[in-house]
N, C-alpha and C positions, 0 to 999 in steps of 0.2 A: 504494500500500500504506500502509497507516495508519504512522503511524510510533510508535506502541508497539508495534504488530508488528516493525516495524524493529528497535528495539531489541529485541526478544528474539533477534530473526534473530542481531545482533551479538553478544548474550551467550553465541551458543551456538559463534560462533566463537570468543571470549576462549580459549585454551589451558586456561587454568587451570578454568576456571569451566565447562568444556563439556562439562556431566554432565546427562543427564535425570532424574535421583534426585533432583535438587537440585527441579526445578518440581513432582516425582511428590509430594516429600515436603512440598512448600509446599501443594499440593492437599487431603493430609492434615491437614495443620496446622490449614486452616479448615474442614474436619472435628470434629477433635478439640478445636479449639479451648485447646492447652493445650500448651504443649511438652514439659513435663512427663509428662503424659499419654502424646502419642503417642510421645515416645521410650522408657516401658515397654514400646508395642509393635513399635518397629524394632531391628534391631541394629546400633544407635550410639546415644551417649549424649545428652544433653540438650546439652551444650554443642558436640557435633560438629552435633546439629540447627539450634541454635542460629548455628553457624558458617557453616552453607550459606545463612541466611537472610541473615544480615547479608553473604555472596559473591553476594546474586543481587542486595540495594539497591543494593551498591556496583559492578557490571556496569551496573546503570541509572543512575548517575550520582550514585548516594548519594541515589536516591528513596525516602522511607520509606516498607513497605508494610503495618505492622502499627503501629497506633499504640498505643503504648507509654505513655502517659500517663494510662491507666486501666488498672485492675483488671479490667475487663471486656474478652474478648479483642474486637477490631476492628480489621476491614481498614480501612485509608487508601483515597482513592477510585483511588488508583495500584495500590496492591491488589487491590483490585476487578477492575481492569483485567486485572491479569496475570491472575488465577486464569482470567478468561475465557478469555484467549489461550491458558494454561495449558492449560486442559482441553483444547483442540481440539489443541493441540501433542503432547499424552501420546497422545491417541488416534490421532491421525495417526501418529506415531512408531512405536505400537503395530502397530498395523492393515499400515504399511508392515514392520514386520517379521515379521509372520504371510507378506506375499505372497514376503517374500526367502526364505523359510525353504522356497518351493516348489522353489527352483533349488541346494537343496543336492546331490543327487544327480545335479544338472549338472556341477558341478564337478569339473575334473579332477584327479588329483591320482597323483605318483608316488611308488611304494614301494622304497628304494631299500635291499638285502640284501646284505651282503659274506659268504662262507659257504666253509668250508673244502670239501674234493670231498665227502666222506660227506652231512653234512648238507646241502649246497649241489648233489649230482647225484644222491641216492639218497633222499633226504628230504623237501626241500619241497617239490619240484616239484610233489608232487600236487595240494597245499594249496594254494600259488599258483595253481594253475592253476581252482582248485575255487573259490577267492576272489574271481576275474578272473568267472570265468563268473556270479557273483550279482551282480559288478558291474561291469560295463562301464565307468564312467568312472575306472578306478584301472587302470595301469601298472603295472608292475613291471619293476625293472633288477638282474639276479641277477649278482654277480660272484664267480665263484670266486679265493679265496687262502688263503693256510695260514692256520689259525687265530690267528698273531701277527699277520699284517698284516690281518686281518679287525677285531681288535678295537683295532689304530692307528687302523683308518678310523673306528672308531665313535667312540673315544675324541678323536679330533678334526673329530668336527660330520658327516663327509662321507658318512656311509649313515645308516641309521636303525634297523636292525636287522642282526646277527653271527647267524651256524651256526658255531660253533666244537667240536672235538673236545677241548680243554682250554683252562683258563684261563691259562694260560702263569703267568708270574710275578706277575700281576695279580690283587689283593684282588676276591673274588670275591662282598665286599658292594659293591662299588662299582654293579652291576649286576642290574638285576632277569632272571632265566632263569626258561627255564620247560625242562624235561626233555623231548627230543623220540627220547631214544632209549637203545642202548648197544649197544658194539661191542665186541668180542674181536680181538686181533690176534696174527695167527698168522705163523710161519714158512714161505715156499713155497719152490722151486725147479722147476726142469724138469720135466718126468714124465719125458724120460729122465735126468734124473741120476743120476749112479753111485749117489751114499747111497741111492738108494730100492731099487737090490738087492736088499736083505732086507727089505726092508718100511719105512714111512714111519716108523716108530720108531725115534728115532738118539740114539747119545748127544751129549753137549754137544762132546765131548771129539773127536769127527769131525767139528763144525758148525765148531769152528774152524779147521777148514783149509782151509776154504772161503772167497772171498773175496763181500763180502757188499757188497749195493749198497742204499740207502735212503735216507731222503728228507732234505730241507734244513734247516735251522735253522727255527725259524719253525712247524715243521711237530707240527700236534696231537697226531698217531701219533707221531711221534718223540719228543716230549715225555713221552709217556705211558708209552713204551717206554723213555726213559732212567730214569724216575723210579720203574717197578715192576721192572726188571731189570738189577738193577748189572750182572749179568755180560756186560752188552753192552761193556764197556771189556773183553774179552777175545777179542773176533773182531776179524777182519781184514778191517776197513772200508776199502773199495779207492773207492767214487761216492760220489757226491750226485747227485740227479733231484729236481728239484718238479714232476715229474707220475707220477701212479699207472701209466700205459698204458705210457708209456716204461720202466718200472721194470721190468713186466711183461714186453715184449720182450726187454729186456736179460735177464731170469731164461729165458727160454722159449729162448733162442737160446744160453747159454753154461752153466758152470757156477757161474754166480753165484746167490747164497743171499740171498734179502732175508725184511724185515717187511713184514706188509699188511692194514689193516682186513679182517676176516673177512667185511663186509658186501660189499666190491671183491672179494676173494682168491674166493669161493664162483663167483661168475658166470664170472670168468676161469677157473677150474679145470671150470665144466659145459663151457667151449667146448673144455677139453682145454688150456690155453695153459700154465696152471701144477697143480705138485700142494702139498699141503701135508705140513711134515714136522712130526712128536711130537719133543719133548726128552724121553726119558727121565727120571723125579721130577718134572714141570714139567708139571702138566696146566692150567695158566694160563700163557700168557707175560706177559700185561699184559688190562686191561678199562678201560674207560672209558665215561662219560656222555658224549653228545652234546645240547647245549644251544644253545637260541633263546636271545639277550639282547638287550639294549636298556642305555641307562645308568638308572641309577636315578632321576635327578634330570632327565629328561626328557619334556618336556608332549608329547604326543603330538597331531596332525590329529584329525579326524574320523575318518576311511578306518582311517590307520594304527593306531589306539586299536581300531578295530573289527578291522581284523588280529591283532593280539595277541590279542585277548579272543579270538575264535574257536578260535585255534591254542592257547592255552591251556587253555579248557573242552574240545578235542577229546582233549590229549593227559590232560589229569586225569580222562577217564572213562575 
């Protein structure tokens, strides 16, 4: 191998110096013949041009490659030299990166979503699953948890994307969302329990004597439900459950009185498992947005930059 070749081989290993911009924009240079010139039409300035020229003599050993000694621009015969190698090097670099750019949709690559139940068992599933099918080499790893330990995992590197039912205590610009829903949460109990006698219509003032079972700290609904209805500090909280199903049993089997996303409470109550009850003046008990996020200051893959946009254009039409 010649050995100016060489030495370019070596310059391209130097750390510092191991940029193809630097021979792309020496090519132009004797082009333009003008550094002045062609830094009006790069973006970088005449002296960062400048800079790259004098990191690529000094990669070669402090070989001068524009001689500087006239007003007229001209290459040194060491110059010469490079631009040749130059040329073949830019195009090769090129060309090899047209052929890598065939194996991008080889690439595998996993999606990894931490999501409270609503939006994590009743929500994206579709979407993932609709995502998966256009693209075969992208995974997905879906973990259900309340929406405070959904957005620990984000906030510390280990998922890449939350389904959370609230933002818990967390600045809720720190994070780019995109609205993937809303839920209503309602009051159920038994279908046989007593208070439904007269009708699902009860007042406040008999829900408290009931004792009432609902979900854990941490927990979106809960969150949502302490923060729109103070007079939850006036019933008689007997559990905690971090799971919806076991909440439900417990309510279907005894005369316990719980909260439950309307969107879970609906499907339980077609199978007969639970009913819901009215509070009297209270045609709201709480509502909530159910939100996708991401952190805001996070560069996104290929794949996963393509997940978002999708999920995002589908949910803003």
């Amino acid at each position: 191998m010649p050995y100016f070749l060489n030495r370019i081989l070596d310059f391209f290993r130097v750390k510092q110096a191991m940029n193809i911009e630097y021979l792309r924009n020496f090519i132009k240079l004797t082009q333009y013949k003008s550094f002045s010139n062609l830094a009006r039409e790069l973006p970088i300035s005449q002296s960062t041009l400048s800079h790259q020229i004098s990191q690529l003599e000094r990669s070669f050993g402090g070989v001068v490659l524009i001689d500087r000694s006239t007003k007229k621009f001209e290459l040194t015969k060491a110059g010469k030299l490079l631009l040749e190698h130059a040329v073949r090097i830019v195009e090769l670099y090129d060309n090899c990166q047209i052929e890598i750019s065939k194996f991008k949709d080889q690439i595998e690559e996993e999606i990894i979503i931490s999501a409270s139940t609503i939006p994590g068992s009743h929500v994206l599933p579709k979407y993932i699953a609709d995502f998966r099918n256009k693209n075969q080499n992208v995974n997905f790893k879906l973990l259900i948890n309340n929406s405070q330990k959904s957005i620990e995992n984000l906030r510390n590197d280990k998922i890449d994307f939350a389904g959370i039912g609230s933002f818990m205590s967390y600045n809720k610009n720190d994070f780019d969302y995109i609205k993937i829903g809303e839920d209503e949460i309602k009051f159920i109990c038994s279908p046989n329990h007593e208070l439904l006698k007269e009708g699902n219509l009860v007042d406040f003032n008999h829900l408290k004597k009931y004792p009432i079972v609902w979900r854990e700290k941490g927990s979106g609904m809960r969150n949502t439900f302490e923060q729109q209805f103070p007079e939850y500090k006036k019933l008689d909280i007997k559990l905690e459950i971090n799971d919806n199903d076991s909440i439900i049993s417990t309510v279907n089997e005894s005369n316990y009185i719980s909260i439950m996303s309307e969107i879970m409470a609906n499907k339980a109550e077609s199978a007969g498992l639970i009913a819901f009850l009215k509070v009297k003046n209270v045609p709201i008990i709480a509502k909530r947005a159910l939100y996708f996020i991401k952190m805001s200051n996070k560069k996104l893959s290929r794949f996963k930059e393509k997940f978002w946009n999708e999920l995002k254009l589908r949910f803003e039409n």
